[in-house]
N, C-alpha and C positions, 0 to 999 in steps of 0.2 A: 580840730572839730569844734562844733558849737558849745559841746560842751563844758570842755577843754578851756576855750575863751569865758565862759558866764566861771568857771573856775577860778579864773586868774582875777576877774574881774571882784569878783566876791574877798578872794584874797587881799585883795586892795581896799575895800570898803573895810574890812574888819578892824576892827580897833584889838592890837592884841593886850592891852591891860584886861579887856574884857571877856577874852579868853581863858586868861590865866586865871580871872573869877572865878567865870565858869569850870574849870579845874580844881579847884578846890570847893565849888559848892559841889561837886562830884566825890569827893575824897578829902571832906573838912581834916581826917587824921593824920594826912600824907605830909610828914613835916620837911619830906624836901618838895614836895610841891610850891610851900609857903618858902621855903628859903630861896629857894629859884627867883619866885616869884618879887620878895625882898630886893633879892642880889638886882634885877633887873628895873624895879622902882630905883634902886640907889644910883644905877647909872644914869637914871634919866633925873637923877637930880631931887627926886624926889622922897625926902630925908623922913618926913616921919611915916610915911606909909611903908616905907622899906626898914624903919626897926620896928613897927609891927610886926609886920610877916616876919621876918627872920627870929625877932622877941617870940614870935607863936612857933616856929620851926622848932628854938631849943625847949621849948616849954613842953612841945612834943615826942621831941628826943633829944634830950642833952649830948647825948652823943654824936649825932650828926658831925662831923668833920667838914662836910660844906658849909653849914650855918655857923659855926666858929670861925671860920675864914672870910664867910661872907659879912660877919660883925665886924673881925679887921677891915675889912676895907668900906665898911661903911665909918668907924671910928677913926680911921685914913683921910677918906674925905673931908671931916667934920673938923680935922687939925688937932685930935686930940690922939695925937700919937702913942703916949704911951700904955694907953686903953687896946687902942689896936696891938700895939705889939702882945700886949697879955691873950689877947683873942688869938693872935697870930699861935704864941707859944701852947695854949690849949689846943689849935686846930693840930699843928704839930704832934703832940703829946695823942691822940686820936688818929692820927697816919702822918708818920714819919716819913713815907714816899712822898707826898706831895711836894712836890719841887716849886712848883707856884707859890704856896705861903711862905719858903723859906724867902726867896724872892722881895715877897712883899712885906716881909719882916723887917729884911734887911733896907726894903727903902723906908721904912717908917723907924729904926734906928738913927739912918741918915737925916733926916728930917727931923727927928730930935734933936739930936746932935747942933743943927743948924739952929735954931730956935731958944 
């Protein structure tokens, strides 16, 4: 339908950093809104807007288990391995199920190790 297309077509124009703004100018105290938000600056390379938000997610809630892990892998990226791995061992310590931090633990020991 027409609608359906001005849909898609809108979906395409939006810029989703600006989105995720908008998400938290909705809900400044949502601290995994900001860790999200963080985690997905860090993939796009973008280093200090992504320890903002993830910096404001634990400020929000220390205990967050996504923003501990989303600090590993932002201290991952940046080569300072054994930062992450301490991020890693906190997210751990915060849910031990997470199978992904142990993961990403173990490759930021390996990469120690190398270095």
């Amino acid at each position: 339908s027409e609608y359906l297309a001005w849909r898609v077509r809108m979906a395409q124009l939006l810029d989703p950093y600006d989105d995720a703004e908008a998400l938290i100018a909705l809900s400044p105290q949502n601290a995994s809104t900001h860790a999200y938000l963080g985690d997905f600056r860090r993939s796009g390379k973008s280093y200090d807007p992504a320890a903002y938000r993830i910096g404001t997610a634990i400020g929000l809630d220390p205990e967050l288990e996504v923003a501990r892990h989303f600090l590993g892998l932002l201290y991952y990226d940046l080569g300072l391995y054994q930062k992450a791995i301490r991020a890693f061992d906190l997210a751990i310590s915060l849910d031990p199920g997470n199978a992904g931090v142990y993961k990403d633990r173990a490759e930021a020991h390996i990469r120690l190790d190398m270095y």
